[in-house]
Biopython code that builds the backbone (N, CA, C, O; Angstrom):
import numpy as np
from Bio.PDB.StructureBuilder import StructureBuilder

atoms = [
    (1, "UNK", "N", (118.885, 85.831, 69.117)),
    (1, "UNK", "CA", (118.198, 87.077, 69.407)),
    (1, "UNK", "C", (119.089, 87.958, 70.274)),
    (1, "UNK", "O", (119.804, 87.361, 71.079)),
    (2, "UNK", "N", (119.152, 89.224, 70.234)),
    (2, "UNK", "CA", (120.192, 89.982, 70.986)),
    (2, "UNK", "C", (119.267, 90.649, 71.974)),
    (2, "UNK", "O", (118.065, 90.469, 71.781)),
    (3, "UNK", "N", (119.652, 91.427, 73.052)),
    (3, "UNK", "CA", (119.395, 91.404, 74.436)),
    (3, "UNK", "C", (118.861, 92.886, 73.415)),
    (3, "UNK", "O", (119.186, 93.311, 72.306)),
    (4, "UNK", "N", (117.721, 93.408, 74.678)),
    (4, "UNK", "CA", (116.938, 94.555, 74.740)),
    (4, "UNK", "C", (117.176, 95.408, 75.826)),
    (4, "UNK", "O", (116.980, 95.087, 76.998)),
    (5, "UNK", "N", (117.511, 96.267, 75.524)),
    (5, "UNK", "CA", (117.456, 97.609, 76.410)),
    (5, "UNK", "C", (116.294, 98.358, 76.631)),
    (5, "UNK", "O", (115.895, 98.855, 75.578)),
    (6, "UNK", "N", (115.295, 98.745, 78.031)),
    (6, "UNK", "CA", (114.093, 99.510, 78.000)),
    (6, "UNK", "C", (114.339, 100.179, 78.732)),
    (6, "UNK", "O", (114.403, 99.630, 79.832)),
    (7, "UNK", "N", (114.551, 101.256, 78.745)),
    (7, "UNK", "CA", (114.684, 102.272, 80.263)),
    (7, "UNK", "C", (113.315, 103.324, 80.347)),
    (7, "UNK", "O", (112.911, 104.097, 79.478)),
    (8, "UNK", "N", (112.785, 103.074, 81.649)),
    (8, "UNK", "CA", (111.542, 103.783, 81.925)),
    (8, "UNK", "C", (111.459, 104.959, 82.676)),
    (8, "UNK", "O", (111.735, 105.180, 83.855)),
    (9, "UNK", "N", (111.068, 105.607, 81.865)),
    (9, "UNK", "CA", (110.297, 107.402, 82.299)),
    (9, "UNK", "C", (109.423, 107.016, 83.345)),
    (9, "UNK", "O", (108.196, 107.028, 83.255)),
    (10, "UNK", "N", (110.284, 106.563, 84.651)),
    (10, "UNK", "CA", (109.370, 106.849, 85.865)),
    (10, "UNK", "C", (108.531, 107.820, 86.309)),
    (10, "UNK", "O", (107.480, 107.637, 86.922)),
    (11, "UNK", "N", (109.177, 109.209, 85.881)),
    (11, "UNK", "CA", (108.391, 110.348, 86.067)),
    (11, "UNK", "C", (107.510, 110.499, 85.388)),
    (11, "UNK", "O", (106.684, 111.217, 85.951)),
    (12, "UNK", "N", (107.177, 110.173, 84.335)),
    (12, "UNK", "CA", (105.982, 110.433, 82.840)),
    (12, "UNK", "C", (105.468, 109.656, 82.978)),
    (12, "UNK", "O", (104.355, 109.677, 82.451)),
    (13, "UNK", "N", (105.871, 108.350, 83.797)),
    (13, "UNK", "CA", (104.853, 107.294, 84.107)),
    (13, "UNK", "C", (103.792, 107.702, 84.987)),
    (13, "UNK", "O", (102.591, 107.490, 84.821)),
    (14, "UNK", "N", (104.578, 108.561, 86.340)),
    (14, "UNK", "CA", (103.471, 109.007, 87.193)),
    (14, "UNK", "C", (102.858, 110.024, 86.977)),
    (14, "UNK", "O", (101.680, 110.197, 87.290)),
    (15, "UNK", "N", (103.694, 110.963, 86.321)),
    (15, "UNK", "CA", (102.188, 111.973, 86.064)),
    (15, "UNK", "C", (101.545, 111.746, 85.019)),
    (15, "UNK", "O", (101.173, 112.769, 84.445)),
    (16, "UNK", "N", (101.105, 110.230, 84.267)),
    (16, "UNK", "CA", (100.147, 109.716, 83.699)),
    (16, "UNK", "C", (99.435, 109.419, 84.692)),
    (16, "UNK", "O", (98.289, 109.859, 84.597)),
    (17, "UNK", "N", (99.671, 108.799, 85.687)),
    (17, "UNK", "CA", (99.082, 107.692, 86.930)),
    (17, "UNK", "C", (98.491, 108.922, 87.997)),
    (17, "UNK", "O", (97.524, 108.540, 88.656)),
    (18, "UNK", "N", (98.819, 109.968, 88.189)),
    (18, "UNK", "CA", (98.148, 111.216, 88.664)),
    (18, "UNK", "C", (97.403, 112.272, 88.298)),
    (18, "UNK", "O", (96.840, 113.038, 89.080)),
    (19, "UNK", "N", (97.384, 112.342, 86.862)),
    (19, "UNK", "CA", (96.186, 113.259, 85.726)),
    (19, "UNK", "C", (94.942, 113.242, 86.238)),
    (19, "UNK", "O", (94.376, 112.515, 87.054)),
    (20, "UNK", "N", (94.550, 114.404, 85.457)),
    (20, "UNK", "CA", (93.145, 114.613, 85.852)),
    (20, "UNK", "C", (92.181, 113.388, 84.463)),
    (20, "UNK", "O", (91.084, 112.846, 84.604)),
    (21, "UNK", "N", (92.948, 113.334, 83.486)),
    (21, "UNK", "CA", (92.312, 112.181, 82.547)),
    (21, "UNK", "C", (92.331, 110.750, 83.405)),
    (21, "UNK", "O", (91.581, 109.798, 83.190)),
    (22, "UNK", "N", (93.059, 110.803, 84.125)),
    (22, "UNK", "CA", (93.641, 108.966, 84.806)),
    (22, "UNK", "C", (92.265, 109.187, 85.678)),
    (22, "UNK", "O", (91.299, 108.439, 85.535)),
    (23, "UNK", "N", (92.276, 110.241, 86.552)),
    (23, "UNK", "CA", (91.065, 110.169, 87.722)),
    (23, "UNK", "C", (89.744, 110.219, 87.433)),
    (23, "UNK", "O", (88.865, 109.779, 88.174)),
    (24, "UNK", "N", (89.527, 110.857, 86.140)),
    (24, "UNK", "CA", (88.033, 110.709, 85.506)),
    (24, "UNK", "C", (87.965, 109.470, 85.236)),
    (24, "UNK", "O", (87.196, 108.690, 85.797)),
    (25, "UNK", "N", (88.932, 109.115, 84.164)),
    (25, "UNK", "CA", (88.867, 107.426, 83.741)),
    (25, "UNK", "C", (88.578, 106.547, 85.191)),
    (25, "UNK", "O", (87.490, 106.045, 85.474)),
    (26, "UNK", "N", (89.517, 106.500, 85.834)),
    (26, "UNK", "CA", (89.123, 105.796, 87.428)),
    (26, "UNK", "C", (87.543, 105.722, 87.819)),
    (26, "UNK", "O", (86.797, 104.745, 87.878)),
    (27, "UNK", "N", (87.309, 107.036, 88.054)),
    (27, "UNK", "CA", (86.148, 107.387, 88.382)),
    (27, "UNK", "C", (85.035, 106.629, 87.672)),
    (27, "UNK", "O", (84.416, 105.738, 88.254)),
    (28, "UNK", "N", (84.824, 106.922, 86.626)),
    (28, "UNK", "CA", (84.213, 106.264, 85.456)),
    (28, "UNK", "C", (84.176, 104.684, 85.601)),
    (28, "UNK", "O", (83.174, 104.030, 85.888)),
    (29, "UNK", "N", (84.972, 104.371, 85.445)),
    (29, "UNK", "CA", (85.500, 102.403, 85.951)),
    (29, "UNK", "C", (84.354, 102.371, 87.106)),
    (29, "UNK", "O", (83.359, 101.648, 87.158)),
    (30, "UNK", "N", (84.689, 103.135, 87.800)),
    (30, "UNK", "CA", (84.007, 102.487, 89.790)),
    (30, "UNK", "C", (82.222, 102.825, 89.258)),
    (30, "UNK", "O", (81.416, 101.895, 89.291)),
    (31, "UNK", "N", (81.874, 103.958, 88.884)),
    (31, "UNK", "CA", (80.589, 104.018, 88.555)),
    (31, "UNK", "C", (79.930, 102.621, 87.398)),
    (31, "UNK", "O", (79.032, 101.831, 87.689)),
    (32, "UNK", "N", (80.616, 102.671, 86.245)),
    (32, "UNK", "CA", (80.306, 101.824, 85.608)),
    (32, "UNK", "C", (80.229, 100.520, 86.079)),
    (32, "UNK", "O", (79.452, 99.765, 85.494)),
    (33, "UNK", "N", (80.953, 100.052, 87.126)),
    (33, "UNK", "CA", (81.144, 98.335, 88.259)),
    (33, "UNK", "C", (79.370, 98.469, 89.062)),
    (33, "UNK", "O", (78.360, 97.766, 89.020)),
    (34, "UNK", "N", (79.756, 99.794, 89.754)),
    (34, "UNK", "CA", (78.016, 99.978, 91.026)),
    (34, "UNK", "C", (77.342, 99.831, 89.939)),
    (34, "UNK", "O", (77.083, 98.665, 89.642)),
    (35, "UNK", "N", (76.884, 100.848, 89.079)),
    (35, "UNK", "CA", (75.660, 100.762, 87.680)),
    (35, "UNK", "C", (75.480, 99.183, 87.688)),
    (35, "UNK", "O", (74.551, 98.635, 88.282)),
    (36, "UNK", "N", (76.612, 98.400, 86.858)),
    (36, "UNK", "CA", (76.231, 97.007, 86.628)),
    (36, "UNK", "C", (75.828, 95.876, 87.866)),
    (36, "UNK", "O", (75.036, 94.939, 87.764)),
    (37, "UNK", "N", (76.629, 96.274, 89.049)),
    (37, "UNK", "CA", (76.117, 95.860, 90.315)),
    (37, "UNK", "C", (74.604, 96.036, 90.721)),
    (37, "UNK", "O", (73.922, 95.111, 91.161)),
    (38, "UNK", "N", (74.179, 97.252, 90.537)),
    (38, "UNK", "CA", (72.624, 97.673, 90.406)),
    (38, "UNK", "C", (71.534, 96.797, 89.638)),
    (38, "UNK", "O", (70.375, 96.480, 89.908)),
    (39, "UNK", "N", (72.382, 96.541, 88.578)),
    (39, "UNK", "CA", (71.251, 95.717, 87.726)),
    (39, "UNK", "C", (71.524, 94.134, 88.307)),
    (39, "UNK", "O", (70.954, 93.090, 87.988)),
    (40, "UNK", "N", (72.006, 94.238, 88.736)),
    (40, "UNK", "CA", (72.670, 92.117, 89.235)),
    (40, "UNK", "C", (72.319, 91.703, 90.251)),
    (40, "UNK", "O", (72.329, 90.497, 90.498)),
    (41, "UNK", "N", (71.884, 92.704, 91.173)),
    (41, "UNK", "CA", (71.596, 92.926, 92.395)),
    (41, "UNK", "C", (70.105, 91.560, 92.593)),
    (41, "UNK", "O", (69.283, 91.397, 91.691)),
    (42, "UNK", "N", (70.077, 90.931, 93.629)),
    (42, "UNK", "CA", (68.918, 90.169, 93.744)),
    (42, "UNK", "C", (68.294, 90.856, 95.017)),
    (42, "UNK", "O", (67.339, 90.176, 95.394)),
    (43, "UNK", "N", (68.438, 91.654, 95.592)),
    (43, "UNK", "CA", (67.538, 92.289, 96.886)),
    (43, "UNK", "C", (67.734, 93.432, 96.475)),
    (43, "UNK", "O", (68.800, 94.007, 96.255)),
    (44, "UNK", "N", (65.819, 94.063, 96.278)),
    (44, "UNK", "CA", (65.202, 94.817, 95.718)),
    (44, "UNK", "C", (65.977, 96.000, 96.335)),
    (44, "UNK", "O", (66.138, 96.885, 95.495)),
    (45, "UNK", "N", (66.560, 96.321, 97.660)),
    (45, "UNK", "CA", (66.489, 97.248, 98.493)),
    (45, "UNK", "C", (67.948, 97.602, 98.143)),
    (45, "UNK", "O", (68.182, 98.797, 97.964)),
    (46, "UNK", "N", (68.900, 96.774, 98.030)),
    (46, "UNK", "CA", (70.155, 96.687, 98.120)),
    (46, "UNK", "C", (70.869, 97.881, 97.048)),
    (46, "UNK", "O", (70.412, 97.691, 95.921)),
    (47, "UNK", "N", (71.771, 98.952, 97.067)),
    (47, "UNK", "CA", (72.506, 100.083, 96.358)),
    (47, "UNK", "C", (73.852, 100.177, 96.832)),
    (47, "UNK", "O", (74.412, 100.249, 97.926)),
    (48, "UNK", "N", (74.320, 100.139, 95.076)),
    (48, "UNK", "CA", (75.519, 100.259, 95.040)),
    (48, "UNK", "C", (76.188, 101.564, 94.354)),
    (48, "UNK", "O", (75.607, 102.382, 93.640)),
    (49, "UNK", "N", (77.559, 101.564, 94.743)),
    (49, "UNK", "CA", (77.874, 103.076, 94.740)),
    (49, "UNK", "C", (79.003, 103.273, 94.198)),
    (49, "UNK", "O", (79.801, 102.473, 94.685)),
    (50, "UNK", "N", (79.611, 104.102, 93.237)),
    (50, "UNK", "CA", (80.851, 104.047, 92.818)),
    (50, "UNK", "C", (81.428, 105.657, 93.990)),
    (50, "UNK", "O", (80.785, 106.667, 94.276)),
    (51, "UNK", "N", (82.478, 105.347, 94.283)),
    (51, "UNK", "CA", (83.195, 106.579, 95.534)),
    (51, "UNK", "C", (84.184, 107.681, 94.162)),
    (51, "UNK", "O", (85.248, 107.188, 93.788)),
    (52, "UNK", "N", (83.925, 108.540, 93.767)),
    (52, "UNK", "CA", (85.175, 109.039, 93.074)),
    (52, "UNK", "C", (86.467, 108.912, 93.508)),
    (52, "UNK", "O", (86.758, 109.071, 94.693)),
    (53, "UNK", "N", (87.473, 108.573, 92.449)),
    (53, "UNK", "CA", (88.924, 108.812, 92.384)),
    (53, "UNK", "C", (89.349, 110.020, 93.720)),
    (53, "UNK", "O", (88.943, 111.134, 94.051)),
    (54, "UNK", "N", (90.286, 109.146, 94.155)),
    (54, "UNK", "CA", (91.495, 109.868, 95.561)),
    (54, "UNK", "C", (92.313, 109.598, 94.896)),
    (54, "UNK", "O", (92.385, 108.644, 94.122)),
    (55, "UNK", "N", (93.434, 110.832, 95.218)),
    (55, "UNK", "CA", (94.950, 110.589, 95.052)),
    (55, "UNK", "C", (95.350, 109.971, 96.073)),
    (55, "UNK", "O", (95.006, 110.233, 97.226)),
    (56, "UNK", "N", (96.319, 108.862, 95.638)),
    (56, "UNK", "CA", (97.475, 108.300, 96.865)),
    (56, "UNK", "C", (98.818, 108.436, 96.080)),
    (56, "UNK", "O", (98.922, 109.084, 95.038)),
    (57, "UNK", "N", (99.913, 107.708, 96.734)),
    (57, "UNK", "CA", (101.004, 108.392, 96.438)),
    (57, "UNK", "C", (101.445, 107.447, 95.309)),
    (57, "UNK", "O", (102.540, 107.529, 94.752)),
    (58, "UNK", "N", (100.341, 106.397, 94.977)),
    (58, "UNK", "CA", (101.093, 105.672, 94.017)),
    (58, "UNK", "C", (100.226, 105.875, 92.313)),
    (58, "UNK", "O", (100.715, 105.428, 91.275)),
    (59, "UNK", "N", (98.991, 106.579, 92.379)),
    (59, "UNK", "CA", (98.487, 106.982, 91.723)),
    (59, "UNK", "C", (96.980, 107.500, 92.235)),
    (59, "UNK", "O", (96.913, 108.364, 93.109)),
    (60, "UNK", "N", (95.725, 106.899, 91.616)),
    (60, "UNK", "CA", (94.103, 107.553, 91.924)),
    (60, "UNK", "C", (93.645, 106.333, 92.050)),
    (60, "UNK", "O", (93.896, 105.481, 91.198)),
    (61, "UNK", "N", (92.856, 106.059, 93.211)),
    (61, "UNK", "CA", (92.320, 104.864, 93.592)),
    (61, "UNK", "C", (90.822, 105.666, 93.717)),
    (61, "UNK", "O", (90.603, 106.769, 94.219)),
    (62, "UNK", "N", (89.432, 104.276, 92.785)),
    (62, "UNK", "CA", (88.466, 104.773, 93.237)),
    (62, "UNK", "C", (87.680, 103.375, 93.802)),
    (62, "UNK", "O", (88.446, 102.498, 94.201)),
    (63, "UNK", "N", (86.513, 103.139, 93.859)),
    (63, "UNK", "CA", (85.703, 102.205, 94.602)),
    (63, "UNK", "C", (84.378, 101.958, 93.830)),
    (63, "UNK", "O", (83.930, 102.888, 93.158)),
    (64, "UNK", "N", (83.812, 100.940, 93.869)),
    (64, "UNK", "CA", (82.636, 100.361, 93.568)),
    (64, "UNK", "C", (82.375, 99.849, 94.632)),
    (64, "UNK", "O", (82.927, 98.770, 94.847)),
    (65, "UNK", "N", (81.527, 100.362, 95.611)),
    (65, "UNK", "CA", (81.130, 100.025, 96.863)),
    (65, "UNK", "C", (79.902, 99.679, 97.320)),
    (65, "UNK", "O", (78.995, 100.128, 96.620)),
    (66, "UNK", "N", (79.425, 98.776, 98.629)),
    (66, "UNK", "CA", (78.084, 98.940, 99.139)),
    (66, "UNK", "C", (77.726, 99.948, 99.477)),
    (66, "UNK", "O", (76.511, 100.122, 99.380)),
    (67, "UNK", "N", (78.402, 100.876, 99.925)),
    (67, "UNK", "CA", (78.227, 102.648, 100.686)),
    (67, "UNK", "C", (77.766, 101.866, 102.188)),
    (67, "UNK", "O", (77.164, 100.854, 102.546)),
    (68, "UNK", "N", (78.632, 103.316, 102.931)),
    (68, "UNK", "CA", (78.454, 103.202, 104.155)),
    (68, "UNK", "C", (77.636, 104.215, 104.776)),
    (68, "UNK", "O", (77.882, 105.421, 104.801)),
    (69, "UNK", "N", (76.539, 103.560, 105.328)),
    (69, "UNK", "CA", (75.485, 104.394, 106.457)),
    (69, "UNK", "C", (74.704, 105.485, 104.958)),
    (69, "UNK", "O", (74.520, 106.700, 105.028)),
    (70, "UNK", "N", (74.399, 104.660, 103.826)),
    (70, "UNK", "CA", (73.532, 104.860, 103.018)),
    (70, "UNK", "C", (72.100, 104.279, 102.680)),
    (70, "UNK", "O", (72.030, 103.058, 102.818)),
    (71, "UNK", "N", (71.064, 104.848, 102.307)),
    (71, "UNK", "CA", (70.077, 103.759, 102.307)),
    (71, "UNK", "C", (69.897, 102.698, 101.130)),
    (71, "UNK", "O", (69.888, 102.951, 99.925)),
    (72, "UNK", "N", (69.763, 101.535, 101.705)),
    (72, "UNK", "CA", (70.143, 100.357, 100.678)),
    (72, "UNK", "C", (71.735, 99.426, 100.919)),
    (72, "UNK", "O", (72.078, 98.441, 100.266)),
    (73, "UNK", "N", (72.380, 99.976, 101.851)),
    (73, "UNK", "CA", (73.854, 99.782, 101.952)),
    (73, "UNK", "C", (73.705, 98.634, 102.993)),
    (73, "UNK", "O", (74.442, 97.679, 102.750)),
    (74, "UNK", "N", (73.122, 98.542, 103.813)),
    (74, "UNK", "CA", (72.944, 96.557, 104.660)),
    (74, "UNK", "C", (73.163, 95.766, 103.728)),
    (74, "UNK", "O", (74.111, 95.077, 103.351)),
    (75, "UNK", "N", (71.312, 96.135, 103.156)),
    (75, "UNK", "CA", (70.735, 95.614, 102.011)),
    (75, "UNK", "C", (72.200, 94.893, 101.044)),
    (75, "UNK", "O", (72.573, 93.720, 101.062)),
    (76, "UNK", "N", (72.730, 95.922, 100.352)),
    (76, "UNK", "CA", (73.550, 95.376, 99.348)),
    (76, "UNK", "C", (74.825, 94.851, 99.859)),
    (76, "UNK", "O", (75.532, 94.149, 99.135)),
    (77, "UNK", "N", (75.264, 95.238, 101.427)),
    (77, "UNK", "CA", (76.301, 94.177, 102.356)),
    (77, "UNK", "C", (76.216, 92.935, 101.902)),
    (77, "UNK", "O", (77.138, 92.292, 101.400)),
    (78, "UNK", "N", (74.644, 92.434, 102.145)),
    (78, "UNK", "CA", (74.064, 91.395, 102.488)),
    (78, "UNK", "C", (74.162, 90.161, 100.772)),
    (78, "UNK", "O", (74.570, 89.024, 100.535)),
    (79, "UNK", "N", (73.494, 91.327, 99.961)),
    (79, "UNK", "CA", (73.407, 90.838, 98.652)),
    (79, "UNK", "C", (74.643, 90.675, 98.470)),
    (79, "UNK", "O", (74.713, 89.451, 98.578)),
    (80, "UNK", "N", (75.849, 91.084, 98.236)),
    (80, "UNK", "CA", (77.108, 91.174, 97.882)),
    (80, "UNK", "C", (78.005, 90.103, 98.443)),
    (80, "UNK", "O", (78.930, 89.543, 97.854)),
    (81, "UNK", "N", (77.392, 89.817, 100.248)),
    (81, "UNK", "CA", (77.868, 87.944, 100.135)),
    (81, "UNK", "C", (76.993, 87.038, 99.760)),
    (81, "UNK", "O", (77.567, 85.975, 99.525)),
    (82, "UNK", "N", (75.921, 86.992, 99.610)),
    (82, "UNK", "CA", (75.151, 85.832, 98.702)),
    (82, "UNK", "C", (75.366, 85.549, 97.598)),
    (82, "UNK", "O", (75.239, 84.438, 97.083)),
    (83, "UNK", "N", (75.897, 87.034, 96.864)),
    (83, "UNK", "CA", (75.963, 86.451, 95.513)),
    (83, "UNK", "C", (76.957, 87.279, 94.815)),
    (83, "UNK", "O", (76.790, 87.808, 93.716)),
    (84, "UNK", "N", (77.909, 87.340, 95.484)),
    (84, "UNK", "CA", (79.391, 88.041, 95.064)),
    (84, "UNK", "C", (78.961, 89.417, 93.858)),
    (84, "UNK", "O", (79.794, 89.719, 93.004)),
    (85, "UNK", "N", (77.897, 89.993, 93.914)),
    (85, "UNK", "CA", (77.708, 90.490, 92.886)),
    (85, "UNK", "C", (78.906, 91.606, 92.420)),
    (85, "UNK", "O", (79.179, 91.889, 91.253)),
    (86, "UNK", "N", (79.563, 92.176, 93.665)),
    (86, "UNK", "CA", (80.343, 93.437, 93.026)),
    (86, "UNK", "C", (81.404, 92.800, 92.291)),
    (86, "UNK", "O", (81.873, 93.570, 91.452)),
    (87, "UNK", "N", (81.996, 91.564, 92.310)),
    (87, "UNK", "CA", (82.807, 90.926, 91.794)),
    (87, "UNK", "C", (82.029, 89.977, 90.076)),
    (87, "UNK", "O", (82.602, 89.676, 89.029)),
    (88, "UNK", "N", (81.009, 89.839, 90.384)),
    (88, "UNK", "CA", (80.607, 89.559, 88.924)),
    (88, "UNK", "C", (80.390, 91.076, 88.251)),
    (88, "UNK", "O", (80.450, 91.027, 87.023)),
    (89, "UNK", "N", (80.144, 92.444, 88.806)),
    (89, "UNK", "CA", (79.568, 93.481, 87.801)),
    (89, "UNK", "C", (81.212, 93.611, 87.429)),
    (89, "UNK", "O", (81.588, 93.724, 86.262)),
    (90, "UNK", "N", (82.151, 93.579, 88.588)),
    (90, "UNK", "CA", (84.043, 93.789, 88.055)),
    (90, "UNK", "C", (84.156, 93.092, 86.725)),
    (90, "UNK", "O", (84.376, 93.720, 85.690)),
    (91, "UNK", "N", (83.999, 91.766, 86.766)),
    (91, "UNK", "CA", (84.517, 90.738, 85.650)),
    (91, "UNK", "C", (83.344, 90.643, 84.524)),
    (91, "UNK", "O", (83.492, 89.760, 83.680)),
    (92, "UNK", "N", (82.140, 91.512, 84.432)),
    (92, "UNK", "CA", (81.535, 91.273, 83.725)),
    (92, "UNK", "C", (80.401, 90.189, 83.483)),
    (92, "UNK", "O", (79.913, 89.792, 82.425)),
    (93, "UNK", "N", (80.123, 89.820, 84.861)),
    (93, "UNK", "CA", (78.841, 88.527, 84.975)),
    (93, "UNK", "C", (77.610, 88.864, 84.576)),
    (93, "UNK", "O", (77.186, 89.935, 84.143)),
    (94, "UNK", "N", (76.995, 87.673, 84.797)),
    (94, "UNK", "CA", (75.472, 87.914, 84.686)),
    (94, "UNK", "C", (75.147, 87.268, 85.717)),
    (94, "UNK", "O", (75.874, 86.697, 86.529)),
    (95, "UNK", "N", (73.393, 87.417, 85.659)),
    (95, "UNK", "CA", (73.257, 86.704, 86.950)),
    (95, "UNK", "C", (73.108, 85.287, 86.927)),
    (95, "UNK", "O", (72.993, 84.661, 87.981)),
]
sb = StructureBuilder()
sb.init_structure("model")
sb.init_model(0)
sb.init_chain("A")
sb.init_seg("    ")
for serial, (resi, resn, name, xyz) in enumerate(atoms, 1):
    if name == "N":
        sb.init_residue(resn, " ", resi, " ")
    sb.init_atom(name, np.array(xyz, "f"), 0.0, 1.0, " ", f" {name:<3s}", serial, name[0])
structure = sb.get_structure()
């Protein structure tokens, strides 16, 4: 087999990784994680929250979060170590 050459468009890489399509998509991801967190949830009280897409310097970071100083946000602290839920709505669990 003979050797491969790939040389990468660092720059076209990042302004893929900085678009306004990359940050909706982001965005979208973190809502769709809280949504499924919502339904997985075992304490009635407990809400979860997707944070929209931020730019950082390495691309758009967004969040599927308990929310802070929201109502329901102890609540789903609490749920979220009993029963790892934001990490089963990530990977796709059930309850």
């Amino acid at each position: 087999m003979g050797k491969s050459h790939v040389k990468l468009n660092y720059a076209g890489f990042q302004a893929i990784r900085q678009s306004g399509e990359t940050r909706q998509a982001v965005t979208e991801a973190a809502e769709q994680i809280a949504d499924r967190a919502n339904r997985l949830k075992k304490r009635e009280a407990a809400h979860y929250a997707g944070v929209p897409a931020m730019q950082t310097k390495q691309g758009v970071v967004a969040l599927a979060t308990t929310g802070h100083y929201e109502p329901g946000s102890v609540d789903a602290m609490f749920d979220n170590q009993e029963n790892d839920t934001l990490l089963k709505a990530a990977v796709g669990g059930t309850q």
